[in-house]
C-alpha positions in Angstrom: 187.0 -86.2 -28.9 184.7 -85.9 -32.3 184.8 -89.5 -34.2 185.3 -88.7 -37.8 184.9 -91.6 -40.1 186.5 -91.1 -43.9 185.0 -93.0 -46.3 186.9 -94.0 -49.4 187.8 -91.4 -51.9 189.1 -89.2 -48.4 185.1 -87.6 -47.5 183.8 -87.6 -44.5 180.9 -90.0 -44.0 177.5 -89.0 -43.0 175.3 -92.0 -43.6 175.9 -95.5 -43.6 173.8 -98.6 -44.9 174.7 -102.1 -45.0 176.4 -101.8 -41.7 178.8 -99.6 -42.9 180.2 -100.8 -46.5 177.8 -98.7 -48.4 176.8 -95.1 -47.6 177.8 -91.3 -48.6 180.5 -89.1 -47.8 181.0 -85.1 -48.4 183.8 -83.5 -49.8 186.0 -82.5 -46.8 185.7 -78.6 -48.0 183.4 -76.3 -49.6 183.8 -75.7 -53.5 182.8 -72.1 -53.3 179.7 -70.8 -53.7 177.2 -70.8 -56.9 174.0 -70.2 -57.9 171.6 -73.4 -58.7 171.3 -72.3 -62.2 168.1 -72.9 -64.4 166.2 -70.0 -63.6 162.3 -69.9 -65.4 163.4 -73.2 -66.7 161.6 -76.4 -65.3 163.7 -79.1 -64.7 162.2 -83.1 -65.2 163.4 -85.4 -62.4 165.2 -82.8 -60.4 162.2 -82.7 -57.9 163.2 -85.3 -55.2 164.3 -84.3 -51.9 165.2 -88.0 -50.7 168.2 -89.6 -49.2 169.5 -91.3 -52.2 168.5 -88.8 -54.8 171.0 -86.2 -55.1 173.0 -88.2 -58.3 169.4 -88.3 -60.4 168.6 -84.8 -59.0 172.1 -83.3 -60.6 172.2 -85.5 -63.7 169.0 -83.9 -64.1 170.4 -80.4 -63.4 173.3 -81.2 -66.2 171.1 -82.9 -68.8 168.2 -79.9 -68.4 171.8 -78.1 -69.7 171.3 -75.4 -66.9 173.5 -72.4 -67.2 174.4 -69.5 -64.3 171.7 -66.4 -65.0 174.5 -64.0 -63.8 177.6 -64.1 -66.2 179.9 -63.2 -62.8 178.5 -66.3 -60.6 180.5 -68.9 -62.9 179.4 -72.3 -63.1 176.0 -73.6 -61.5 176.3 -75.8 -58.3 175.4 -79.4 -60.1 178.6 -78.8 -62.1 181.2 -77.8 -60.0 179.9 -81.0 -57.3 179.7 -83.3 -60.5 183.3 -81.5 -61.9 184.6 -81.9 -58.3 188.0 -85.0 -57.8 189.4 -86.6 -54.8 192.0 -88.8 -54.3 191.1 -90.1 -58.1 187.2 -90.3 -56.8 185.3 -88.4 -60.2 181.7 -89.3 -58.8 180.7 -86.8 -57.1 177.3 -84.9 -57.0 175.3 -81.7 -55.3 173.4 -83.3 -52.6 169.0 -83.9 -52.4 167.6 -82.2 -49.6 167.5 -84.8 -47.3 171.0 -85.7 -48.2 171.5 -81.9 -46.8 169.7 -82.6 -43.6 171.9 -85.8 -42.7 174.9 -83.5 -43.5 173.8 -81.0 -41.3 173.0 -83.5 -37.8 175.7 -85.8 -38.8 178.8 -83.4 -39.2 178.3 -79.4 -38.8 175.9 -80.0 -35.5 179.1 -82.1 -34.2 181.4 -79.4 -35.3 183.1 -82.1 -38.4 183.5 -80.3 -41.4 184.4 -76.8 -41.6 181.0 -75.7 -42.8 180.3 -72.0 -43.2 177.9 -71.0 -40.2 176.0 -68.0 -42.3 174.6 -68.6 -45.7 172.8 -71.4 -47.1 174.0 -74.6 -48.8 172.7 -75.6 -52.3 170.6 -78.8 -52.5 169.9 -80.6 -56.0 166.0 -80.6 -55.0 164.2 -77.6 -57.0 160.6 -77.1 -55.9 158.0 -79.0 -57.2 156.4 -77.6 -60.1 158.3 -74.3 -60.1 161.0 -72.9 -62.8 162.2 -70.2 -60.4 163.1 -71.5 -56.7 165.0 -74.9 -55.5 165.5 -76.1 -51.9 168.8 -74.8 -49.7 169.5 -75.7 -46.0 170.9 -73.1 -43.3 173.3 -74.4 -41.8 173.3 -72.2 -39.1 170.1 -73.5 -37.5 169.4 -76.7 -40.0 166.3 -74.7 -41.6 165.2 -75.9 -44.9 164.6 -72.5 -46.9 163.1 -72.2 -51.0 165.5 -69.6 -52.6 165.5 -68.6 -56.0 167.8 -70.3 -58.1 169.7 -67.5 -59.2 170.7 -66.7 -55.8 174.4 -68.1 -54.2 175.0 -70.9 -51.7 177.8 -73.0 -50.7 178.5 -75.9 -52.6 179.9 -79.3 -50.9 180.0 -82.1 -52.8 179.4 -85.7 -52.3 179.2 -89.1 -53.3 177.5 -92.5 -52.4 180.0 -95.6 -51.8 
């Protein structure tokens, strides 16, 4: 039997602090698939990959006023997780890197989730000093890859409580 802990805007929770009352939970589903966005265009204080970072990672993304390079990939991936409500929870962000990483030991390698096993989901970390390629994780193996930001991942959401 798989122990899945909710936190509280209906998430599952992947990482706890404070013995338990803080920590962050991911949106229960994917929210499609997008592109990073941004592409040739350096983004200031987008660069961490730390647990913790995703929210100053993706109001980064949305204050650099990133836009989708390809008019059919619709909005980029730090919108639709900062666009994204549940249960009246509006906080929501695209994940750092790390934040990734706990996602991917915490929930998909326990089989919680529903997480697409091909592809690559989009992290809020771009590459240090680079306008053209941001960090993704596999989450078929847990490999951390550097795509181009113009290319498509999954998107899931989440949000520190």
């Amino acid at each position: 039997m798989k122990l899945v802990v909710l936190g509280p805007a209906g998430g599952l929770v992947f990482y706890t602090t404070d013995g338990g009352r803080h920590g962050i939970e991911a949106s229960p589903t994917d929210q499609g698939q997008s592109e990073w966005g941004c592409y040739t265009v350096e983004v200031a204080g987008a660069e961490s990959q730390e647990v913790g970072s995703g929210k100053t990672n993706t109001n980064a993304i949305l204050d650099g006023g990133c836009v989708q390079d390809y008019v059919y990939s619709g909005d980029i991936a730090a919108r639709i997780a900062y666009d994204y409500t549940l249960n009246g929870f509006e906080d929501w962000y695209l994940p750092s890197l790390g934040e990734l990483g706990l996602m991917y030991s915490e929930l998909r390698e326990k089989k919680i989730g529903d997480f697409a096993g091909y592809g690559r989901y989009i992290s809020s970390s771009q590459q240090e000093e680079s306008n053209i390629r941001s960090w993704a994780m596999r989450f078929s193996n847990g490999l951390e890859v550097l795509i181009y930001r113009n290319l498509h991942g999954h998107v899931r959401p989440v949000r520190s409580f």
